[in-house]
Steps between C-alpha positions, in 0.01 A plus 500: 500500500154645535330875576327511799146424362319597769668917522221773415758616236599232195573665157601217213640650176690323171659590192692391183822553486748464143752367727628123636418423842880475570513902397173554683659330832854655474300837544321404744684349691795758550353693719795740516400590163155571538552887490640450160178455313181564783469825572355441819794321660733758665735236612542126622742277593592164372472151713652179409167324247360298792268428705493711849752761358399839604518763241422928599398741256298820466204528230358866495431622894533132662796344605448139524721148631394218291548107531477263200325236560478327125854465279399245211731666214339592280164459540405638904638743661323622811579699831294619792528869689359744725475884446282740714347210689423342236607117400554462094516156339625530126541177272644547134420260223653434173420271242581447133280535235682433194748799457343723782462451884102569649644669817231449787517704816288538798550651873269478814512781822391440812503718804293772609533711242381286270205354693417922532575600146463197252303636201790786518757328526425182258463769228857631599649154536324396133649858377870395614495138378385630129803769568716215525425324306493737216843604610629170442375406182645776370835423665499147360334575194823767441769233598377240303467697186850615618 
């Protein structure tokens, strides 16, 4: 699974995390749990880990429906959605670098909004992946220590 290359807004981030990828994808990938370490997740539900399962969930004022369209445990998980006219494509990826997992990230938008707004709102996107990714480093970095 691939961003949409072409969208006016693309933000890439990646980070380090003391953690397996099996710890790194358990988080991830129960959604139902997200509000337990990211701050920015109000609430979500869980689907069934495959592909075309629809998952809901709320992060800050948006309430979005998302589909996954990558399940390759546990190294991609990724899911597209639409918010406020806009459509999202986000692809995780985790890989294992001796002890630790590099945990890659990266989202596209498309829609009007975008196309109006991109400098704006490819700062705000890069500003929430760094959030989450912070978020769950120290999540996994706490369990595994645990």
């Amino acid at each position: 699974m691939h961003i949409n290359e072409s969208a006016p807004v693309i933000a890439r981030r990646e980070l380090e995390v003391a953690a397996s990828p099996e710890l790194v994808w358990d988080l991830l990938s129960r959604m139902d749990r997200w509000s337990d370490w990211n701050p920015a997740v109000k609430t979500a539900s869980q689907p069934v880990l495959q592909e075309g399962a629809v998952f809901r969930w709320r992060a800050g004022p948006a309430a979005l429906t998302s589909t996954l369209g990558q399940v390759e445990r546990p190294r991609v998980l990724g899911w597209t959605g639409t918010s406020m006219g806009m459509k999202a494509v986000h692809v995780w990826r985790l890989e294992a670098v001796g002890q630790q997992t590099l945990a890659r990230t990266e989202e596209s938008w498309s829609g009007t909004l975008p196309r109006l707004l991109p400098g704006v709102l490819r700062r705000s996107l890069r500003k929430t992946l760094d959030s989450w990714l912070h978020h769950l480093k120290i999540e996994a970095e706490t369990r595994a220590a645990g």
